[in-house]
C-alpha positions as CSV (number, residue, x, y, z in Angstrom):
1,X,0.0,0.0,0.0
2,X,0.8,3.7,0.1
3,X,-0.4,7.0,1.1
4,X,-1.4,9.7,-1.1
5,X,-2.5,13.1,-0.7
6,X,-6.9,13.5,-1.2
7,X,-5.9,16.6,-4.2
8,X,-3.8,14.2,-5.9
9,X,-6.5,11.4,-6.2
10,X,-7.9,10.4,-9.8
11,X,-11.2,8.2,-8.6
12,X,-10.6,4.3,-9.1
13,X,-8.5,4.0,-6.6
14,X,-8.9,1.2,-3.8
15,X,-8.5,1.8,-0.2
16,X,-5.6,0.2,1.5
17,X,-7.1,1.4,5.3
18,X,-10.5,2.2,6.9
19,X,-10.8,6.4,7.0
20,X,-11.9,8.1,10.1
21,X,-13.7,11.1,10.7
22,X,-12.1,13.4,13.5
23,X,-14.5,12.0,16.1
24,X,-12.8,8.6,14.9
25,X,-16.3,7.3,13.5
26,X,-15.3,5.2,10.2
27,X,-15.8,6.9,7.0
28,X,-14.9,4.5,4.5
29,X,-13.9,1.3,4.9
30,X,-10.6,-1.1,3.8
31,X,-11.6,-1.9,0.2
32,X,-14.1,1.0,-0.8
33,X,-13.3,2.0,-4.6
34,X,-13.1,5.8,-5.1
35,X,-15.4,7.7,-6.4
36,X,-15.4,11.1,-7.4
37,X,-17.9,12.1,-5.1
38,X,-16.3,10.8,-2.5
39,X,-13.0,11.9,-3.1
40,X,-14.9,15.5,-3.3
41,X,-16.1,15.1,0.0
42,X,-12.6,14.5,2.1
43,X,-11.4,17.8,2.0
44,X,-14.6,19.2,3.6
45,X,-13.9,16.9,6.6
46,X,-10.4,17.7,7.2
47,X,-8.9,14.7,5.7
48,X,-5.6,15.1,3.6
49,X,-4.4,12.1,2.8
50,X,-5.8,8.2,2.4
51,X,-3.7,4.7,1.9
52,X,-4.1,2.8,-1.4
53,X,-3.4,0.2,-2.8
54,X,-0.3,-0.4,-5.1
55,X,-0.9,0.0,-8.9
56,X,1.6,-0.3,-10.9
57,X,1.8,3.2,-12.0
58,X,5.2,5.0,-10.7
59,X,4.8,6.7,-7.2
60,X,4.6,10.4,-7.3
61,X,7.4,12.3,-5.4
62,X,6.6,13.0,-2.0
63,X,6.9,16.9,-1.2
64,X,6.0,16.2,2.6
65,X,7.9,14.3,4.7
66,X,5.3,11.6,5.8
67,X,6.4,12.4,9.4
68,X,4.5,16.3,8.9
69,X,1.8,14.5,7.1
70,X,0.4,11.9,9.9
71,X,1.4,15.0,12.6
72,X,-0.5,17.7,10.7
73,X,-3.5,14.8,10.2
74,X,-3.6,14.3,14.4
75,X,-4.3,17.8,15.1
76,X,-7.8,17.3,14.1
77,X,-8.2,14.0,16.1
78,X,-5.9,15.0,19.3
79,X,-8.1,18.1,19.4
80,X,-11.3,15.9,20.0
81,X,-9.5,13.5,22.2
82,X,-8.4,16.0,24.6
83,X,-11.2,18.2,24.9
84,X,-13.7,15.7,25.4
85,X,-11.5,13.7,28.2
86,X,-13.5,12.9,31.0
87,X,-11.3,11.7,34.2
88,X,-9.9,8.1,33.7
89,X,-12.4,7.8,30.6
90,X,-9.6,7.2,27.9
91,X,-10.3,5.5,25.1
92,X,-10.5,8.1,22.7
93,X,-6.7,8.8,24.1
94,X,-6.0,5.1,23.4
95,X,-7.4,5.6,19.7
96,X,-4.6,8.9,19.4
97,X,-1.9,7.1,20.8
98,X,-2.7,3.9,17.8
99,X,-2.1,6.7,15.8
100,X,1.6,7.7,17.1
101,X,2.3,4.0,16.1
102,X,1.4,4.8,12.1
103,X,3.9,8.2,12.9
104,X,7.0,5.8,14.1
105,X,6.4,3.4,11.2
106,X,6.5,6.0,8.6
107,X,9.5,7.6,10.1
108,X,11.3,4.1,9.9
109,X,10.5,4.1,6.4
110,X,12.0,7.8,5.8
111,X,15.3,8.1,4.9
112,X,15.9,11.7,5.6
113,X,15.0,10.9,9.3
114,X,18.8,12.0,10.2
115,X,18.7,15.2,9.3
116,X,15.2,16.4,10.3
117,X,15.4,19.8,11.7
118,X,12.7,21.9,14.0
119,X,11.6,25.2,12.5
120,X,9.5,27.0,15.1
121,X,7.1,29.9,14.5
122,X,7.0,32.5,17.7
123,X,3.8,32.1,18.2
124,X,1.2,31.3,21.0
125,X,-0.4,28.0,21.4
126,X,-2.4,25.9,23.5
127,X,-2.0,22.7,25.5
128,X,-3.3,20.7,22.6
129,X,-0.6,21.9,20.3
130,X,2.1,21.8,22.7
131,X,1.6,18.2,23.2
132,X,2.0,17.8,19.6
133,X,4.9,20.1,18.8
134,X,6.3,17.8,22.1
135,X,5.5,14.6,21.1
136,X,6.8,15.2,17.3
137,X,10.5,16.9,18.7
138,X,11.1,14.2,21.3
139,X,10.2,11.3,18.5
140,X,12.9,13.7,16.2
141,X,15.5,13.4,19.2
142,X,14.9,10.2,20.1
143,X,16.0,8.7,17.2
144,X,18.6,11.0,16.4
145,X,20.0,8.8,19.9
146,X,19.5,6.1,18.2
147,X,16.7,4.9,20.7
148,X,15.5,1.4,20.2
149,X,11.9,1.3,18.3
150,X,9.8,0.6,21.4
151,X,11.1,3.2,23.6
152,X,10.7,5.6,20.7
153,X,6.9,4.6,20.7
154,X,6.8,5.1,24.4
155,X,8.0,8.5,24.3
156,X,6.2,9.7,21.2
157,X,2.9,8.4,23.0
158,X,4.2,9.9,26.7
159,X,4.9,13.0,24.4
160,X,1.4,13.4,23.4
161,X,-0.2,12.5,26.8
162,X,2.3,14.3,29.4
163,X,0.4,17.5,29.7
164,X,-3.3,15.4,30.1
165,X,-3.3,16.4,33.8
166,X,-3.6,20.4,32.7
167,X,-7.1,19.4,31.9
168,X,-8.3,19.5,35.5
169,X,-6.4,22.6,37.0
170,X,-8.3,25.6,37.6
171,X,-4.9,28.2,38.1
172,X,-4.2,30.1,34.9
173,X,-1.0,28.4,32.8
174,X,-0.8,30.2,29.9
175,X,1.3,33.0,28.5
176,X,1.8,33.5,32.5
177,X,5.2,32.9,34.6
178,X,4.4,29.8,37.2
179,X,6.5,30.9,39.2
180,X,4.8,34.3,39.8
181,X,2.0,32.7,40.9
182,X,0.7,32.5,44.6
183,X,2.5,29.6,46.8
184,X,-0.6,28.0,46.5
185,X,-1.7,28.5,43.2
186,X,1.9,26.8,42.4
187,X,0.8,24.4,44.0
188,X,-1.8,23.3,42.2
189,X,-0.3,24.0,39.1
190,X,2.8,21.2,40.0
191,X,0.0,18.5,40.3
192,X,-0.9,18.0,37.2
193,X,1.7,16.0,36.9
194,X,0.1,13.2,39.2
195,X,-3.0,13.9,38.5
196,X,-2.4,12.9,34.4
197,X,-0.6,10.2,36.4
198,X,-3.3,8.8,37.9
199,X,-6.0,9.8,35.5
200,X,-3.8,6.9,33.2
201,X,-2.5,5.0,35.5
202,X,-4.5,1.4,35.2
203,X,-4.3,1.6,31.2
204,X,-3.1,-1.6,29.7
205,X,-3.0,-0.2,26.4
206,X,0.0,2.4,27.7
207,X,3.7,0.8,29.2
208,X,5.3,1.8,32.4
209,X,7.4,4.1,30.7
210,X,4.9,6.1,29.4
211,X,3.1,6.5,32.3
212,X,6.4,7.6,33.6
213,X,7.1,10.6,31.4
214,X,3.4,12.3,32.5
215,X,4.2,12.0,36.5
216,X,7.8,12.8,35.5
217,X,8.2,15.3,33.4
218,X,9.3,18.2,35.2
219,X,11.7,16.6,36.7
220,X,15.3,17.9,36.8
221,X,19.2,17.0,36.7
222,X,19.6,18.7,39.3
223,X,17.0,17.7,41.5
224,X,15.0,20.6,41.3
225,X,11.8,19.1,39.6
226,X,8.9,18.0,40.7
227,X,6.7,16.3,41.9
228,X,9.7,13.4,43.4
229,X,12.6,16.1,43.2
230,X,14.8,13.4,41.7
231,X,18.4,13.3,40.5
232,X,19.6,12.6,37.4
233,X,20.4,9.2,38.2
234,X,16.9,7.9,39.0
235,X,15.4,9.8,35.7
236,X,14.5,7.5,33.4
237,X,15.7,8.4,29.7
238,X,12.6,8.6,28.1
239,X,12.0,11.2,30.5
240,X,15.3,13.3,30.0
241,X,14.5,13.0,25.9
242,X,10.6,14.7,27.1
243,X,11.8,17.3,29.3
244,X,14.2,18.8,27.2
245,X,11.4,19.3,24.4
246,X,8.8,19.9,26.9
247,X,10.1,23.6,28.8
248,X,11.7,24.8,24.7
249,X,8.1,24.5,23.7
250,X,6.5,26.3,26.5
251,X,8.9,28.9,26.5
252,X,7.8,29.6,23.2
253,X,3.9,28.3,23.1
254,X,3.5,30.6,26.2
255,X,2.9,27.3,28.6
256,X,3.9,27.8,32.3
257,X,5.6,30.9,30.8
258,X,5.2,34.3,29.2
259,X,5.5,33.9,25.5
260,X,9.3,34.0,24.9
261,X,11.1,34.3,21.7
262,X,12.5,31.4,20.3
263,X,16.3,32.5,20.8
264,X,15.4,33.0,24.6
265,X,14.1,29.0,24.5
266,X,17.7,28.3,22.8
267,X,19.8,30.5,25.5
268,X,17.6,28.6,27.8
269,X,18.6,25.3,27.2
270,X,22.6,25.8,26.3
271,X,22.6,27.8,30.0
272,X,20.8,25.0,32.2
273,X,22.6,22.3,29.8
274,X,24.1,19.9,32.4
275,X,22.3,21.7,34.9
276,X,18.7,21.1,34.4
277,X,19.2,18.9,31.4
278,X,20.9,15.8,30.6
279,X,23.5,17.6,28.8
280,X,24.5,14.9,26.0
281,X,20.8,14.8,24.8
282,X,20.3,18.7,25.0
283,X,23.1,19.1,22.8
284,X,21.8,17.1,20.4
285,X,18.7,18.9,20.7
286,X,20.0,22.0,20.3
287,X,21.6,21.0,17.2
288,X,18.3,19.9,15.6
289,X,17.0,23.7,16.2
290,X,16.5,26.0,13.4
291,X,17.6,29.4,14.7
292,X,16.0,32.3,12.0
293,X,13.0,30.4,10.1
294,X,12.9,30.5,6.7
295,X,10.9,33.8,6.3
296,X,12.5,35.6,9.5
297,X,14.2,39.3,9.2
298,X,17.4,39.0,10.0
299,X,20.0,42.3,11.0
300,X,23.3,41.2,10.1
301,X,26.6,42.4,11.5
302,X,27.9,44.5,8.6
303,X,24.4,46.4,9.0
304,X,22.9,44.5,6.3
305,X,19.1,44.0,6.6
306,X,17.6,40.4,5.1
307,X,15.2,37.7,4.7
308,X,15.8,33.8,5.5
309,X,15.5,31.9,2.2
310,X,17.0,28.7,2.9
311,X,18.8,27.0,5.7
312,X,22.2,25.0,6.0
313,X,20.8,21.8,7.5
314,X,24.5,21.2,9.5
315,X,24.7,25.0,10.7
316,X,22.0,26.3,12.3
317,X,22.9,29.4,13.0
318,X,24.1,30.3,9.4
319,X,21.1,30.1,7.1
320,X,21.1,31.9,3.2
321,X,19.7,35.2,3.3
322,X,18.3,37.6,0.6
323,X,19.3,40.8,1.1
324,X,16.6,43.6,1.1
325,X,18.1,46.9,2.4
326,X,21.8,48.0,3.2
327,X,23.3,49.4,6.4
328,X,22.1,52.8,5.4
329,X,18.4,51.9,4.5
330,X,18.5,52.0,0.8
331,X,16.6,48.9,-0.9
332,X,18.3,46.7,-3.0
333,X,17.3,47.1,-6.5
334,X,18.7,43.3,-7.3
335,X,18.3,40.6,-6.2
336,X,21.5,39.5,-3.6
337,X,21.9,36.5,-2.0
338,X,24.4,35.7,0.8
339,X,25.1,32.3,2.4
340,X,26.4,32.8,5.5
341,X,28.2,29.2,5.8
342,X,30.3,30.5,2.7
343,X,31.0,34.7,3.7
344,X,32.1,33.9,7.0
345,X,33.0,36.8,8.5
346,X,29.2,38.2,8.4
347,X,26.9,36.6,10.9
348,X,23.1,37.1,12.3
349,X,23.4,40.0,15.3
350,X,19.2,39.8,16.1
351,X,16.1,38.7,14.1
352,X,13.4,42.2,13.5
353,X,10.2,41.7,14.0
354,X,9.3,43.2,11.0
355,X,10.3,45.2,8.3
356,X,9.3,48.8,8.5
């Protein structure tokens, strides 16, 4: 079988896998032929992409990675899960984390896997897209380790279930500072932790070590965390791989934080590296970061004044930039490109946040 993208569907085809809607009610089941009006009708109910089966016909070139494609197709699904999670009532969250199991297969299958990089938009989110963004960077860092399969699946599922407790706190948590909150209010806050705990904790369908990284993901190197203050030798892994993903996201989805810019998250993490972070796996991390997305204004150190058009997948920090205005102001009338891993004494001194 393989997947295809709904636009790029002629009709005739056969399904290779039963479609769900969103409220994970089957649409279509595994050998439905496709019909134009059917085919018509996926788009209007969110749903990008189906599994066929294999014709003989050459396979089109993929423009997605097929990691983005299952992740962008959970948003939908993870939405539903999580706002309609009732206390220890979790089988829609046992339906979301079967999904994380079709993410890890098609990431086995991706070649490119090694050089995935994370390219984050400074923007505010919710809980529901944090646990995404989480569980999709620690998958991305966990096999970058070189993590065995099944821990990976444990992590990317921990990943997308570690914030569940949020779902029964009544303190505020986002774009707000935790730790400006009232003793008590902090209090309540830290518990989510046990409470997701313990909201999952009799679930067959989840291991031990996923259960682990939702009571024990706040916890700390140093011994600092919470809710068990533990060291860094009584962390499990899967944990260290979560928490490192976990506080860069919130830093920048404005979770248990004020919105922060996403070179504050990165000074964040190469300052408590070793400290609050297990500092082999934050490296590594930190390697995987895009620093300027590919669109960001960029002030460059000869005064320079440019966009992002490309990025050097092995140096972060020295994408290609157009160049758009000179240190004096005047526009460019031509079009001037500089790549930063080839002119190396010009560097990035700040990102704009716009272009006046």
């Amino acid at each position: 079988m393989k997947k295809i993208l709904v636009k790029n569907l002629k009709g005739g085809e056969i399904l290779a896998k039963d479609v769900y809607t969103v409220e994970f009610h089957v649409l279509m089941t595994k050998g439905t032929i496709l019909k134009k009006e059917y085919i018509d009708k996926l788009p209007l109910l969110k749903i990008e992409f189906v599994y066929i089966e294999e014709s003989e016909e050459p396979e089109e070139p993929k423009k997605e990675y097929e990691f983005y494609m299952i992740a962008k197709e959970m948003v939908g699904k993870v939405k539903f899960a999580l706002e309609h999670h009732i206390y220890k009532n979790n089988k829609e969250l046992e339906n979301i984390c079967t999904m994380t199991e079709d993410l890890i297969e098609s990431i086995l299958l991706e070649k490119e896997i090694g050089s995935y990089m994370i390219e984050m938009k400074e923007e505010k989110n919710d809980m529901i897209i944090h646990s995404l963004h989480v569980c999709s960077f620690a998958t991305m860092l966990a096999f970058r380790l070189g993590m065995d399969k099944a821990v990976v699946m444990d992590i990317a599922k921990g990943g997308l279930l570690h914030d569940i407790g949020l779902r029964y706190l009544t303190v505020p948590y986002e774009n707000c500072d935790i730790y400006k909150l009232s003793a008590q209010e902090q209090s309540e806050y830290r518990r989510h932790t046990t409470n997701g705990y313990l909201s999952l904790g009799k679930e067959k369908w989840l291991t031990e070590r996923a259960k682990e990284i939702v009571l024990m993901h706040h916890e700390y190197e140093n011994g600092s965390g919470y809710p068990m203050r533990l060291i860094s030798e009584r962390i499990p892994e899967a944990v260290k791989v979560i928490s490192i993903c976990d506080v860069f996201d919130e830093m920048i989805s404005g979770i248990g934080f004020c919105h922060r810019k996403v070179q504050e998250a990165i000074e964040f993490l190469k300052y408590n590296s070793g400290r609050l972070f297990y500092k082999e796996y934050a490296d590594v991390f930190l390697s995987m970061i895009v620093h300027y997305p590919i669109g960001a204004v960029v002030r460059l150190s000869n005064g320079d004044m440019g966009r992002v058009i490309r990025q050097n997948p092995k140096f972060n920090e020295r994408p290609v930039v157009e160049l758009l205005y000179n240190a004096e102001g005047q526009k460019y009338n031509k079009k001037k490109i500089i790549d930063l891993c080839k002119t190396l004494n010009v560097f990035i001194e700040y990102e704009e946040d716009s272009i006046e």
